[in-house]
N, C-alpha and C positions, 0 to 999 in steps of 0.2 A: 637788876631789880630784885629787892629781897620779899620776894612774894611767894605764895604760897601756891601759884598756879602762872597761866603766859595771860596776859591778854588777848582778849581775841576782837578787839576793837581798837587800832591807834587812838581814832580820834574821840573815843571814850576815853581812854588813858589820859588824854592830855586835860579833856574836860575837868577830869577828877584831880590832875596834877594842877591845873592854873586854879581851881576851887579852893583845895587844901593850902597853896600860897595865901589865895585872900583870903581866908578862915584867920590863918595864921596872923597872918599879917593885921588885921583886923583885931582880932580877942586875944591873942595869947596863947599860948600851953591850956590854960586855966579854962578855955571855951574852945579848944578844937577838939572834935569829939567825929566818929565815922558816920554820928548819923544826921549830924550839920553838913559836914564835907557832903555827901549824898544827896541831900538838899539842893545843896548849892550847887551843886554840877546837876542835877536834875536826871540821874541816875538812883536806883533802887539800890538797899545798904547791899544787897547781895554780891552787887558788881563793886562792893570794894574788896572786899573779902573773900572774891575770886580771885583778886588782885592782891590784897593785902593785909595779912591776919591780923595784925595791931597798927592800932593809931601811928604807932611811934616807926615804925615800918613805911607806912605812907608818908606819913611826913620829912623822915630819911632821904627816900626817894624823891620827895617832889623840891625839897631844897635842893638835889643834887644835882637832878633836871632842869631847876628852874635858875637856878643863881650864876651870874657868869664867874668865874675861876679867874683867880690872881695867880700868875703866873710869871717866870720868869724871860724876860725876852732879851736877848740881846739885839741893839740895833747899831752896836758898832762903838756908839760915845757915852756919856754919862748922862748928860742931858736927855739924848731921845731913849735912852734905857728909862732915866726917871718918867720922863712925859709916860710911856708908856702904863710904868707900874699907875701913877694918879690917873692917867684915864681909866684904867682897869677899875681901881678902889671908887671912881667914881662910877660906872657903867656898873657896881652892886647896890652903890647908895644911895644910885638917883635914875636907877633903871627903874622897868614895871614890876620888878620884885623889890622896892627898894624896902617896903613897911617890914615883910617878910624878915629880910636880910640885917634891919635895926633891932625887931624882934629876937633874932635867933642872935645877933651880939648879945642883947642884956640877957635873955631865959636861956640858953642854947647848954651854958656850962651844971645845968640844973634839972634839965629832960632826961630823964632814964633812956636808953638806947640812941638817943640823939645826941649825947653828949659824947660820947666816944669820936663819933664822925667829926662832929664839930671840931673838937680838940685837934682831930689828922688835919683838918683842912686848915686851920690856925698856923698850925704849925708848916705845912706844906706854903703856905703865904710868909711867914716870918725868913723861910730858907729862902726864898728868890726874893724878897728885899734885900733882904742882909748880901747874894749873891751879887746881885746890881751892884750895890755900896762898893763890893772888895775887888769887884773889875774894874771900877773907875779907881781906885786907888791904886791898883795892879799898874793902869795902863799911864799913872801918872799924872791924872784929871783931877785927884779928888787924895789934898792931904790927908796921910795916915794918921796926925792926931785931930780930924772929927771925928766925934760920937758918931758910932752908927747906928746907936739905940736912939740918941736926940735928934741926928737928921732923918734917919726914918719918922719918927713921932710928928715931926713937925710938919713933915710932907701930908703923912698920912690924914693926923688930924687934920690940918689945913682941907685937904680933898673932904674928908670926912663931915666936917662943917660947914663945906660950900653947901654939899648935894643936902644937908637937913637944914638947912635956911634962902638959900638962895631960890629963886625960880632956875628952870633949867633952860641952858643957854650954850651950849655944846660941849661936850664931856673934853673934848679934844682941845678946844679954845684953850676953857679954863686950867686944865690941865697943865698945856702950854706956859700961860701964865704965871701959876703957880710955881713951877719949876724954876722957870726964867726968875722970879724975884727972889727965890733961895740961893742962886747960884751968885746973885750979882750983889748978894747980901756979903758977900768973904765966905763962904763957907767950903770955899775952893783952895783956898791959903787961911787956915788958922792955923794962930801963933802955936812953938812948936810947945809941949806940956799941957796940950788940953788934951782933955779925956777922948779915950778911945773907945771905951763901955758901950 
């Protein structure tokens, strides 16, 4: 935690972490402010700032706390590798931090102190897609001329616009789904001269 002291209450901590998501996630950069956040978790400003000397610190923290991590998994095939990555990219955009998590995609590259994190964590997401991709092609599942820039895109977004339009109806399902109708689309054997980008 980049705080300027420990906490001495968890479940104040968390109070102030689940508050500054709905802050966030609610108004923006533009209305979250320590003495909203305090408010809203129905703590005094003092107890944030035992906890955490600037906004942009808390807020640091509570998306790092709060948001679940894309992550690379191996489960063996291409398929359950992808399912996995789409249920992951769903379980941030249609969990209970999802508003948060839409937020800090459009303002995140634009927040002083937050943008830095943002960026590692982007990028820590971009390496275990791309990772996924190059071991189903490794293992022979997954011709070497598709895009891996376009099949990730298509996954991603596709998960991306289920979880901000659809009601939610299990991350795991649609996931499933999804994957399934990629795979059975060709994109398993494209002709050989198509981009690899």
């Amino acid at each position: 935690m980049s705080s300027s002291g420990r906490p001495r209450d968890p479940e104040v901590d968390q109070r102030i972490t689940r508050a500054a998501m709905d802050l966030f996630g609610e108004t923006g950069w533009a209305g979250f402010a320590m003495e909203a956040v305090a408010r809203r978790a129905g703590v005094g400003k003092a107890s944030l700032y035992l906890r955490w000397s600037t906004k942009e610190a808390l807020l640091t923290d509570a998306l790092t706390a709060s948001l679940p991590h894309v992550s690379d998994v191996d489960t063996g095939t291409l398929q359950g590798d992808l399912i996995e990555l789409a249920t992951q990219i769903l379980d941030v955009y249609a969990g209970p931090s999802s508003r948060a998590a839409i937020r800090l995609m459009v303002e995140g590259r634009t927040i002083p102190g937050v943008a830095e994190n943002y960026a590692a964590t982007r990028q820590a997401q971009i390496l275990a897609a791309r990772a996924i991709i190059q071991r189903g092609q490794a293992r022979g599942e997954l011709s070497p001329a598709v895009s891996v820039t376009l099949l990730l895109e298509t996954l991603l977004g596709g998960a991306m616009m289920h979880a901000l339009t659809a009601p939610p109806d299990g991350n795991a399902a649609h996931a499933r789904r999804l994957v399934d109708f990629l795979l059975n689309a060709g994109i398993t054997s494209a002709p050989p001269g198509t981009r690899t980008a």
